[in-house]
C-alpha positions in Angstrom: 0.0 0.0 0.0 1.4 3.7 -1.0 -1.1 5.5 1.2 -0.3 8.0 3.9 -1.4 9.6 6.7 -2.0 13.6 6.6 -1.3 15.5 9.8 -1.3 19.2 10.5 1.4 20.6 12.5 0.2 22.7 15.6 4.0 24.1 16.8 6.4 21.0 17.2 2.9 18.5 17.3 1.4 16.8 14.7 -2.2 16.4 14.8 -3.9 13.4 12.6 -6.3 14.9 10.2 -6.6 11.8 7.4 -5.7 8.3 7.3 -5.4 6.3 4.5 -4.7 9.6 2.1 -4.4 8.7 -1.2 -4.9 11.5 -3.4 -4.2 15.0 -2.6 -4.8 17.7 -5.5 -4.6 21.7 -5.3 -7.7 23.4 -5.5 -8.2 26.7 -5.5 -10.1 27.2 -1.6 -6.9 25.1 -0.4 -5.9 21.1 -0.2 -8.2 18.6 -1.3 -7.7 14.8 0.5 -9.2 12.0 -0.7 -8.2 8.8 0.9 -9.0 5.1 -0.3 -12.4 4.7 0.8 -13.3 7.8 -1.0 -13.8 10.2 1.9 -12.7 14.0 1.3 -11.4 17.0 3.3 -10.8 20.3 1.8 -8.5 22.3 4.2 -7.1 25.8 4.1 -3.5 24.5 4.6 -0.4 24.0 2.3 2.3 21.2 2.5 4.9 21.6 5.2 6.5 18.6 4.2 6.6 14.7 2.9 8.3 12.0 4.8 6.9 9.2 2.2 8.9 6.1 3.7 7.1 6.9 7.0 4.0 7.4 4.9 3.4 11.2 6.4 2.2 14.0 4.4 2.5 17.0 7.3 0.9 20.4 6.6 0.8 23.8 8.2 -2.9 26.1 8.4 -2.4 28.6 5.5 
């Protein structure tokens, strides 16, 4: 499985948001998640970073 997990980073902590993420696009209103069971979240955040070998996509509010 190639999914990760998206957390948003509150200071030093990261807070789950999504598991299972498998699809994250750019829309214009902010981040669009979509994870393998087809669930969604839009959030006003951009990427903070990728740490893809511990399957972790972290964000930061934008």
């Amino acid at each position: 499985m190639c999914e990760a997990n998206a957390y948003m980073m509150e200071g030093e902590k990261e807070i789950l948001i999504m598991k299972s993420v498998d699809k994250v696009t750019i829309e214009d209103q902010g981040l669009l998640l979509v994870n393998i069971f087809g669930e969604q979240k839009l959030l006003k955040a951009r990427i903070h970073s990728l740490a893809l070998v511990d399957h972790k996509i972290l964000l930061e509010p934008r």
